[in-house]
C-alpha positions, 0 to 999 in steps of 0.5 A: 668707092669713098662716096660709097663708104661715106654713104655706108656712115650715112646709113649706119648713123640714120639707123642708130636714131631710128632704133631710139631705145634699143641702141641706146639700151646697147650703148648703156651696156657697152659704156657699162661693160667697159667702165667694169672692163677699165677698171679691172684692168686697172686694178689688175696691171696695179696687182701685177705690178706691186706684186713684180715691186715685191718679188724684186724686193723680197730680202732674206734676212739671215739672224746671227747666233748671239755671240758670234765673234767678229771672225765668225761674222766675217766667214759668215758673210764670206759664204752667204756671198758665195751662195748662187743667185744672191746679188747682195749681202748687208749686215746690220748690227742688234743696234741698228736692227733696235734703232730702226725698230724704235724710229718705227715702233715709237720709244716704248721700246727704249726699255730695251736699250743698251744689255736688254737689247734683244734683237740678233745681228742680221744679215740682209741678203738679196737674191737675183729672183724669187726662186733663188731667194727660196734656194738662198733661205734654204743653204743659208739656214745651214750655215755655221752661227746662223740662228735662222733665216727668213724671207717672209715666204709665206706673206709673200706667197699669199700676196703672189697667190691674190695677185693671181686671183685678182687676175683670173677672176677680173679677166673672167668677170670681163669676158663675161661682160663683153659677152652681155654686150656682143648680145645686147648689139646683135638684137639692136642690129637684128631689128634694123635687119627686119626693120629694112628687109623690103629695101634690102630685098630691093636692092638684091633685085637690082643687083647689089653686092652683098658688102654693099648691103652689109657694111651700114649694119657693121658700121652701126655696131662699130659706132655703137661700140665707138659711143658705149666707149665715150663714158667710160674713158672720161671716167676711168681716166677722171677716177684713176688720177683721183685714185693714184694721188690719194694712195700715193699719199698714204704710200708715200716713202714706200718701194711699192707705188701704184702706175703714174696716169701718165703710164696707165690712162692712154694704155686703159682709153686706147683699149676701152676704144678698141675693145667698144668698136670690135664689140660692136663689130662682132655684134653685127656680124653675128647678127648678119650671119643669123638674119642677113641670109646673103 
């Protein structure tokens, strides 16, 4: 049986040098369709990711009426904290909320120091999903001394909506893609099918089993994936790294960071590989269902 598989390579590869062009042409269709395939894969987990860091760091910022006396900030955060769902509640005075505006703005601002201070005392609140952090904006803007309450919902809604988007539409495009390969496989296999149909026909005169004969035109759609796959790991896992330290570094000091290569490159080759060989293989078996009447 081991012989017989290693004679079974033995064909596969034979017919892989003698259709020259075609299985090269198949090979240049699967090492495109995966290098689009990785990368949509990656700026897909990447969206999905940054979108999950947003939905955690979504805050509900609850702006105090100017005024309000220090009983009134105490019941004030004694109710938000009452509130189901909420996880924390900070408070930061119109002095804190101004400094963080000037560190980030640059002293233009600094006109409005001391009385011309314009900015509202806020408490900062977080919630333990997105859900809750909606039901929290919406009781909290109810509430005594509460001039309103924000979440950013609409900015975070636009971003939810084009991490789906980047979701649908990548895995789409990918299927899409895989299909043009699977195509391109099937032909290159249909013509060693035709191009050994005298030896095929021998060897079911003398008696062959039908896996027998079957095996090296699945093994050589299996290699075909397997070499369409070689390109596309050395690429996607050359680029990504490249990619992940140039926007780490303009990212750098923000809660939103890409995936380390560590935790994405491995995952992205192992499935590039895999995906190449069961392309490959669905290639021939259709191929052999259409042309391989045994």
């Amino acid at each position: 049986m081991i012989r017989n598989f290693f004679r079974h390579i033995g064909e596969a590869l034979k017919s892989i040098r003698r259709n020259g062009w075609m299985t090269m042409a198949s090979v240049s269709a699967v090492t495109v369709t995966l290098t689009l395939v990785g990368i949509f894969l990656a700026v897909i987990l990447n969206v999905s990711k940054i979108a999950e860091d947003i939905k955690s760091n979504v805050d509900v910022s609850v702006f105090v009426d100017i005024g309000t006396d220090e009983k009134g900030l105490d019941q004030l955060e004694s109710e938000l904290k009452a509130l189901p769902g909420v996880t924390k509640v900070e408070f930061s005075s119109s002095e804190q909320e101004y400094q963080k505006l000037v560190d980030r703005l640059g002293d233009t601002w600094k006109l409005f120091e001391g009385d011309k201070n314009p900015l509202y005392d806020v408490f900062i609140v977080g919630a333990d999903s997105t859900e809750a952090t909606k039901a929290v904006q919406k009781s909290a803007s109810k509430l005594n001394n509460v001039y309103k309450a924000d979440y950013g919902g609409s900015s975070s809604d636009k971003i939810f909506t084009i991490a789906k988007n980047v979701r649908v539409w990548g895995s789409a495009a990918a299927v899409f893609l895989v299909f043009v390969a699977v195509f391109l496989i099937s032909n290159t296999i249909r013509i060693t099918i035709i191009s050994r149909k005298r030896e095929i026909q021998i060897m079911r005169l003398v008696g062959a089993k039908n896996g027998f004969i079957r095996w090296p035109f699945f093994l050589e759609g299996a290699f075909i994936g397997l070499l369409g796959s070689v390109i596309p790991i050395l690429l996607v896992s050359f680029g990504y790294t490249q990619v992940f330290l140039m926007v780490t570094k303009s990212m750098l000091g923000n809660s939103y960071q890409l995936m380390t290569p560590d935790d994405l490159v491995l995952k992205l080759n192992v499935a590039m590989v895999a995906v190449g060989v069961i392309i490959g293989s669905i290639g021939s078996v259709l191929s052999m269902r259409r042309f391989l009447k045994i």
